[in-house]
N, C-alpha and C positions, 0 to 999 in steps of 0.2 A: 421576546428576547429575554433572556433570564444571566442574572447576571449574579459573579461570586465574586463576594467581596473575602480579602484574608484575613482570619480568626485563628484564636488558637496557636500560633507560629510554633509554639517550641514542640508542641506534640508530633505537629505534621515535620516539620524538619525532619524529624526521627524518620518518617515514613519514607518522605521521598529521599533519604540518604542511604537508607536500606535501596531502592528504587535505583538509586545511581548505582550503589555497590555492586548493584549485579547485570549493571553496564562493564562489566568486565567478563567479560566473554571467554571462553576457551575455546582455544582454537580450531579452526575447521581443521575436516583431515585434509590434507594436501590433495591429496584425490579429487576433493570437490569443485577444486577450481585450477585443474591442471590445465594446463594451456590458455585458460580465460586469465585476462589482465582488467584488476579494478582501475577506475579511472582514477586522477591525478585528486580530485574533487570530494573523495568519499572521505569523512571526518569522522571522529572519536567520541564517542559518550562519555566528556563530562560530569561531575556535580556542579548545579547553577547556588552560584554563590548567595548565602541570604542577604535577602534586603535588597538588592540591587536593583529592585524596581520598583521601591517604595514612591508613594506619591503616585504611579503612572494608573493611565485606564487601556486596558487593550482590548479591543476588540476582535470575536473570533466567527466566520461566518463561517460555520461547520457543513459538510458536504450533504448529511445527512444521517440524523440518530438512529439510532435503534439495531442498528448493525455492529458485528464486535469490531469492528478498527476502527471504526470512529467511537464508539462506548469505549477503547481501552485508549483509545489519544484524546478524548474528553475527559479522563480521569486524571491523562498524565498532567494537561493545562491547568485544571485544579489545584492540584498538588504543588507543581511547578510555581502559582499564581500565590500558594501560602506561603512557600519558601522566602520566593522572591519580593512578593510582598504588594506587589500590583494588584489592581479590579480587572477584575477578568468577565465583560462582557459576552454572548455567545447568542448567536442568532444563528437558528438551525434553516438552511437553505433545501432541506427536502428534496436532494435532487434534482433541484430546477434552478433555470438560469433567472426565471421573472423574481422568485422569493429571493436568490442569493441580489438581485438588485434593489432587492427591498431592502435585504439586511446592509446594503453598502449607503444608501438612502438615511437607515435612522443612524448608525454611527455618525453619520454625517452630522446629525443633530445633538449629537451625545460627547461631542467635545474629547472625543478618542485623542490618546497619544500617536497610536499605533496599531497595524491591524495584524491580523493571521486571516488567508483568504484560503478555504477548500471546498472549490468550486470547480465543476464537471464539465463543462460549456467553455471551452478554448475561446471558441468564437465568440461568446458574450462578453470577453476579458473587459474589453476595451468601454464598451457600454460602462458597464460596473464599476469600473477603475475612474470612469467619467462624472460618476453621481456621488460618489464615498468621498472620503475627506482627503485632502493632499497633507497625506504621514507617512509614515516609514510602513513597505508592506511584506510580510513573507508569504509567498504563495507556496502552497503545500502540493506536491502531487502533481498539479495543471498548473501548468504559464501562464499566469496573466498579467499581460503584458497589455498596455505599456505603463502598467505602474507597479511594476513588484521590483523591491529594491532586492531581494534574495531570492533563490529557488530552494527552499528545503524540504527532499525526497527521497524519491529514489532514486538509486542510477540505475534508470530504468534499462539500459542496453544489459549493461553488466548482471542485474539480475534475473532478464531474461536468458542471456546465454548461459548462466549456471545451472539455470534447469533443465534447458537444453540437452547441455551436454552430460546433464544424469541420464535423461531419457536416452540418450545415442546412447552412452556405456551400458545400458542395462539392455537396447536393443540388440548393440553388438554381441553383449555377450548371451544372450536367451535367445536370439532369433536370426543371429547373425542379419540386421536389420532388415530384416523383413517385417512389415506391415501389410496393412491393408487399405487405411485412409489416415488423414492427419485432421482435425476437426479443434480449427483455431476461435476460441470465444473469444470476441473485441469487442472495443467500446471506441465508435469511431469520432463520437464527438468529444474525445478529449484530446485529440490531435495525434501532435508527434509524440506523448504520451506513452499511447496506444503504440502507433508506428515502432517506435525504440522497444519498448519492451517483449511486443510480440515477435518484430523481426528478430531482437535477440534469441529467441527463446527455437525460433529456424535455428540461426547461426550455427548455436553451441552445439543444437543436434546435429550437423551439415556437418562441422568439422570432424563429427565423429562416423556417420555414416553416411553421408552424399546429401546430394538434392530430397527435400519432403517432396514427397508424389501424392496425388491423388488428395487434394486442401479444398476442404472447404472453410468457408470464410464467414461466417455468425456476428451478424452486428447485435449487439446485446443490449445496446440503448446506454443515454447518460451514464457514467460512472461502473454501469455493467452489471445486471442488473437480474436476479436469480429466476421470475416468473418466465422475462422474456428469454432467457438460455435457456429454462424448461422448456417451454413451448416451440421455438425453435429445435431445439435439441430433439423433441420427438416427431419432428416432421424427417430429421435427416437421418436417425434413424432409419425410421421408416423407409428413406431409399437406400439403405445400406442393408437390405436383407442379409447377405453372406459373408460378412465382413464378422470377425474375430477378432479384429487386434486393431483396434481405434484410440488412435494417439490422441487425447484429448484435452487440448492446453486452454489455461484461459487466464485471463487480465486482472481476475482478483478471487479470491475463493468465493462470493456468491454465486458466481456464473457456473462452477466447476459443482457446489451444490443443486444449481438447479437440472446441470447437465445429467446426474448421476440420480435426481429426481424422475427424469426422464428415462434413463437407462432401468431402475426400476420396474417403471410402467408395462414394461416390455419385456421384462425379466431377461436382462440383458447389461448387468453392472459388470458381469465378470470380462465384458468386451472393451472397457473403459482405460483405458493406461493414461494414467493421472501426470498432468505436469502441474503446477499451480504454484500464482504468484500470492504471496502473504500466506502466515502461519500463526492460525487464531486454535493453542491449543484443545479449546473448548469443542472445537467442531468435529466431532469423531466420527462426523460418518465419513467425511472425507480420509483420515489417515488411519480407520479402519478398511477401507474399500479394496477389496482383491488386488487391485493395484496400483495403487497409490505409489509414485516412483519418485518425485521428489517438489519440493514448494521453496522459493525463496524466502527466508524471513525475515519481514521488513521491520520489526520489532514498534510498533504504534505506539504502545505504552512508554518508550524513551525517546520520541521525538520532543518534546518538551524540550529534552536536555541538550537540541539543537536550533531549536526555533527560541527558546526564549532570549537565551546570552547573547545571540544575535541582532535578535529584536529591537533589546533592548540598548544595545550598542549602537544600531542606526539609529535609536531616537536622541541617542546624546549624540550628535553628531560624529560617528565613527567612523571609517570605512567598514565596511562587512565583506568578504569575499557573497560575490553574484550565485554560484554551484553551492553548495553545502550538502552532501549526498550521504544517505545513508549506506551505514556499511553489513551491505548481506551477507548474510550464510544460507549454503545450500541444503535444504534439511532432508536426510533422507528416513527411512524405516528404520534405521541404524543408528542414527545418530538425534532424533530429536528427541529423546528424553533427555540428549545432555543437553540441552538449550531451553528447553523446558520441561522439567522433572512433572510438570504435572498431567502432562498430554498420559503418563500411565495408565489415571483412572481411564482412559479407552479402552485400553489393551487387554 
């Protein structure tokens, strides 16, 4: 467990106010989300006021390091943790439901004010929420229930149908939606998660060009998971000899990396039409790829600025609204250097 304590305040302030600053967004083009309606639940980024959590210890069971959305929402809670002035606990759960029990186990011992839980395992909520300390919880991404006093995520419906309905507009108009297979990467043990996000991500195409035909359906493990979408991914291949136009959506950009690992193998990337949830500009094989059509972006690096004012408002005894969702853009070939001016170095 490693833990950050705040140092330094007046330098980092500067940092993470820059960091909020550019929580002001420009707007999507109306295009991207024509006919899709955000839900009532999706909130505003914020700057977290200094000091407001001075005195507190918060603990944060992280889903798993080493990956860029949890490295850039690891960096925001730091940041976040100088600002506001709290110890910032962090117990990396490795994609597993036994360690994230582990990490609810020592908080437990650690005299925590409050937790941040982002854990993979729907189904182990309850275990874990059982052995952790009784504080105030926001659960990140996955429900766990029944002790998360808030949800702050995604709207996971909403951001699936944004991608969606990139993919129908781009089918409609290149192919007048003709395909050949639809090849959905999920992650089925994070639940209705999964379920919401993927069947969005049907929806938004459906309403533009009918019923997906011809799905195959890829469980890609906890959280979703780049090896097991490889290897999966070059077995269906493989029964997709004659197939040229392979709608290939998936639940977070590692799965959509490993699929396109696969497509490689096979020398067969330019058969791929890219849908993908999250937008880690760094990753260019993906938003360099022949066809890469569109990603929602869940922006990781400013979840801080929704998870902590809330946090720390249920531990002063506040109400919190239950939903607090983040607010996606649909990013296409077109438009994501204005949302991230750095994704260039790809290009």
């Amino acid at each position: 467990m490693s833990e950050h304590k705040p140092g330094r305040p007046l330098a980092l302030l500067l940092t993470l106010a820059s960091l909020a600053a550019t929580a002001m967004l420009p707007a999507a083009p109306a295009v991207a989300q024509e006919g899709i309606t955000p839900p009532d639940a999706v909130a505003a980024f914020h700057p977290i006021e200094p000091g407001i959590g001075e005195g507190l210890v918060i603990g944060f069971t992280q889903l798993g390091l080493g990956v860029p959305f949890t490295e850039a929402l690891q960096a925001g809670m730091e940041e976040a943790a100088e600002v506001a002035g709290f110890e910032l606990m962090t117990c990396d759960s490795k994609f597993d439901a036994a360690e994230a029990l582990n990490c609810a186990r020592q908080f437990r011992t650690r005299d925590v004010d409050g937790l941040v839980t982002f854990q993979a395992d729907a189904a182990a909520a309850a275990n874990i929420c059982a052995e952790g300390p009784q504080v105030p919880v926001i659960a990140i991404d996955i429900e766990q229930q029944p002790c998360e006093t808030a949800f702050v995520g995604a709207a996971n419906a909403y951001a699936g149908q944004i991608v969606g309905y990139e993919l129908g507009r781009y089918f409609e108009a290149t192919f007048d939606c003709q395909f050949d297979a639809w090849v959905s990467l999920e992650s089925l043990a994070v639940g209705v998660v999964n379920d919401m996000r993927m069947d969005g991500i049907r929806e938004g195409f459906e309403s533009v060009c009918g019923p997906v035909e011809n799905e195959r359906v890829i469980d890609t493990g906890a959280g979703g998971q780049a090896d097991t979408a490889q290897r999966q991914v070059t077995d269906t291949l493989t029964a997709l000899p004659g197939a040229e136009r392979i709608i290939t959506v998936g639940i977070n950009e590692d799965v959509i990396t490993g699929a396109l690992a696969a497509a490689r193998s096979q020398g067969r990337t330019d058969e791929l039409y890219l849908g993908v949830q999250n937008f880690d500009p760094g990753n260019c094989q993906i938003w360099t790829a022949p066809h890469f059509i569109a990603a929602a972006a869940y922006f990781p690096e400013r979840y801080p600025l929704l998870i902590v004012p809330n946090l720390i408002a249920a531990i002063n005894g506040e109400e919190i609204a239950d939903q607090i969702l983040v607010p996606h853009v649909a990013l296409t070939p077109d438009n994501m250097a204005e949302y991230y001016p750095e994704v260039s170095e790809c290009l």
